[in-house]
C-alpha positions as protocol buffer text, in pm:
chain_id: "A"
residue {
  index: 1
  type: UNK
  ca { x: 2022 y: -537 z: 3271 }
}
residue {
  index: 2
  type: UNK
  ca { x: 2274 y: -615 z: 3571 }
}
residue {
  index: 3
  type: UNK
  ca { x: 2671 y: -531 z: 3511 }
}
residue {
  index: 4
  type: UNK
  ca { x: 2729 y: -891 z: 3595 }
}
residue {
  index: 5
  type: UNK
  ca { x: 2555 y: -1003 z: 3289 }
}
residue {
  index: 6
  type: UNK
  ca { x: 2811 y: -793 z: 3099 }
}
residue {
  index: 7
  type: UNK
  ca { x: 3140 y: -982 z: 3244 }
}
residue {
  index: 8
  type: UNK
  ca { x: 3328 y: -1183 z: 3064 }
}
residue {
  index: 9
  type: UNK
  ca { x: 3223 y: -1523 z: 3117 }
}
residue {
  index: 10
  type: UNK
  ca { x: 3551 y: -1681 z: 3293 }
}
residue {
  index: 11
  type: UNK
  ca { x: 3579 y: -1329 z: 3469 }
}
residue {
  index: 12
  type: UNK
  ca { x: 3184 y: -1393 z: 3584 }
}
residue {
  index: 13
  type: UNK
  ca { x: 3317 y: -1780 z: 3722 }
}
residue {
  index: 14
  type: UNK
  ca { x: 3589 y: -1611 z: 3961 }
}
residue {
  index: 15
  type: UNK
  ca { x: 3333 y: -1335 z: 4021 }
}
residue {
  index: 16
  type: UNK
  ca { x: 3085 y: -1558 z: 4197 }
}
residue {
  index: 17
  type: UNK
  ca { x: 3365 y: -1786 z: 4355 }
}
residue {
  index: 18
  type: UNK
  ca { x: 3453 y: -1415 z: 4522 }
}
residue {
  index: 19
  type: UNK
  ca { x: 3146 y: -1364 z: 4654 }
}
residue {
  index: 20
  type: UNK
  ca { x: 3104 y: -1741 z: 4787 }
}
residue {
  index: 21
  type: UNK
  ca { x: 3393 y: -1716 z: 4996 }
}
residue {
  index: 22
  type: UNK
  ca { x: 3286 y: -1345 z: 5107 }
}
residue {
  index: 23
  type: UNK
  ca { x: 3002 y: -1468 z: 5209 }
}
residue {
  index: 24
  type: UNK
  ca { x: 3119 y: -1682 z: 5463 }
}
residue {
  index: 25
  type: UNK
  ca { x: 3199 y: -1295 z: 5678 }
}
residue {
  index: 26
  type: UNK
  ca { x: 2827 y: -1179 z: 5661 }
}
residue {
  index: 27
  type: UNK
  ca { x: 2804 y: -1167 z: 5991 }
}
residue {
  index: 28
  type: UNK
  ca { x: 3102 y: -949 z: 6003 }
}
residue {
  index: 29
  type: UNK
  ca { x: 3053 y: -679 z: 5709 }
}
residue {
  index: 30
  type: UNK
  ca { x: 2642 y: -685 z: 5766 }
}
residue {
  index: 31
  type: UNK
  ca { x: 2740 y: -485 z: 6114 }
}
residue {
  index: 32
  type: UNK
  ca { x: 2947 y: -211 z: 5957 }
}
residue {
  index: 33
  type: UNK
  ca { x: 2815 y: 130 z: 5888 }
}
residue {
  index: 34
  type: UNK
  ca { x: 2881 y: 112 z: 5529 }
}
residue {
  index: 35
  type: UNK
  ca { x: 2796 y: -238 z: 5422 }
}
residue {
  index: 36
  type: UNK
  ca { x: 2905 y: -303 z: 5021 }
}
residue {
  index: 37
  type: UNK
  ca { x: 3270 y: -82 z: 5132 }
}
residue {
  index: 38
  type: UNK
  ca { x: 3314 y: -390 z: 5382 }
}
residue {
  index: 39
  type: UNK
  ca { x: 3205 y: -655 z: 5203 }
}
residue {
  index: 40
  type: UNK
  ca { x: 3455 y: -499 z: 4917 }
}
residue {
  index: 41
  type: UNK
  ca { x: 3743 y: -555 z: 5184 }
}
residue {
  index: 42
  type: UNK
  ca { x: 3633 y: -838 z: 5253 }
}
residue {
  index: 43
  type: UNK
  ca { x: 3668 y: -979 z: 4900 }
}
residue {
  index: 44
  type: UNK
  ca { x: 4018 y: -804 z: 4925 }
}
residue {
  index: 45
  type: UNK
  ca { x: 4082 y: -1008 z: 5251 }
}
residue {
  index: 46
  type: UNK
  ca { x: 4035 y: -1309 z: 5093 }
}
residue {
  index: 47
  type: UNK
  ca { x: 4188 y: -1236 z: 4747 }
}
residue {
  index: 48
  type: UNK
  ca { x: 4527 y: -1147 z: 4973 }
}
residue {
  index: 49
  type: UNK
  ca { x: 4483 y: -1486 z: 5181 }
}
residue {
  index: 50
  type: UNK
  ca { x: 4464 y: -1641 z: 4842 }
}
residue {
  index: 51
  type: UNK
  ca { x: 4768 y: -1485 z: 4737 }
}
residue {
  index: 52
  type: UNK
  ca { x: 4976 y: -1552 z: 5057 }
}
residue {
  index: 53
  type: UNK
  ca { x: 4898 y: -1906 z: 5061 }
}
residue {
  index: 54
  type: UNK
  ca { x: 5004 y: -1903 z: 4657 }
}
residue {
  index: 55
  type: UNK
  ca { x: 5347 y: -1749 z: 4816 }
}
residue {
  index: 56
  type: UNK
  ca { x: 5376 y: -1967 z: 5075 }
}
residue {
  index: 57
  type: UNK
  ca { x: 5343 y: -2325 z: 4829 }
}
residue {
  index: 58
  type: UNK
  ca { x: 5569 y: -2156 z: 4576 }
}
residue {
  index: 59
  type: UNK
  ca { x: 5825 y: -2148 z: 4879 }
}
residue {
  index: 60
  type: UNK
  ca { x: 5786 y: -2489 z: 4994 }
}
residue {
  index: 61
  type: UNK
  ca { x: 5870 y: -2545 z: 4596 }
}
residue {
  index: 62
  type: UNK
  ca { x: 6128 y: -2381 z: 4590 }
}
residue {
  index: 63
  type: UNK
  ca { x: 6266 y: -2578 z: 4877 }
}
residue {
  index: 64
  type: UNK
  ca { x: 6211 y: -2898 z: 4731 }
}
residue {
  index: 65
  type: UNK
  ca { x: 6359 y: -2853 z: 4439 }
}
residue {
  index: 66
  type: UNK
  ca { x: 6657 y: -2615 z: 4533 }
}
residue {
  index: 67
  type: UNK
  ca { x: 6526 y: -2354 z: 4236 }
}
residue {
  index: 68
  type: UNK
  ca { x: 6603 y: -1985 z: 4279 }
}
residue {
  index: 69
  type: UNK
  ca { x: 6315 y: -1728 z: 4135 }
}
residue {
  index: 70
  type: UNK
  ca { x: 6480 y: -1479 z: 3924 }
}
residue {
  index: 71
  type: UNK
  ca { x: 6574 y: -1181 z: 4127 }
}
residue {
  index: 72
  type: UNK
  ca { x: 6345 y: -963 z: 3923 }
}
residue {
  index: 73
  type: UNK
  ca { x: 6037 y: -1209 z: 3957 }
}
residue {
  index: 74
  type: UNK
  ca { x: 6096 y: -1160 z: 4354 }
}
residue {
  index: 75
  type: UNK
  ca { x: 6146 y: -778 z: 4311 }
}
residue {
  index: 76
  type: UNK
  ca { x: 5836 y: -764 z: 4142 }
}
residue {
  index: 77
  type: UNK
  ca { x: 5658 y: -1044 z: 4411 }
}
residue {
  index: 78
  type: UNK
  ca { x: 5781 y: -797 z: 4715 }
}
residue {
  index: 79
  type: UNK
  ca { x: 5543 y: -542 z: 4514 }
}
residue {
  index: 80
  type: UNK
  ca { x: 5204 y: -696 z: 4590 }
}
């Protein structure tokens, strides 16, 4: 039996969205001496991109409605 099979279902959902989008860099991680360590940055690539374009809408939010995080919720943003 795979380890997939063994996620939790919504966790297996994201899981293969992940590996969609890492897909799209084959070309890139299929040249590296170490093949699954790339393709695991990869995935880390695009989880961050994922992240900084979360940051950047919560921003333009933020704008728009004149709202202030609470300093500890942008303490703990500055973190990741």
């Amino acid at each position: 039996m795979d380890w997939r099979d063994q996620l939790d279902p919504v966790l297996k959902e994201h899981f293969n969205d992940l590996l969609k989008k890492v897909q799209t860099q084959k070309k890139a991680y299929i040249t590296a001496k170490n093949i699954s360590q790339a393709q695991l940055w990869s995935a880390l690539a695009v989880l961050m991109k994922k992240v900084s374009d979360l940051e950047l809408q919560v921003k333009s939010l933020e704008k728009q409605k004149k709202i202030r995080p609470p300093v500890n919720l942008k303490k703990n943003m500055r973190k990741f």
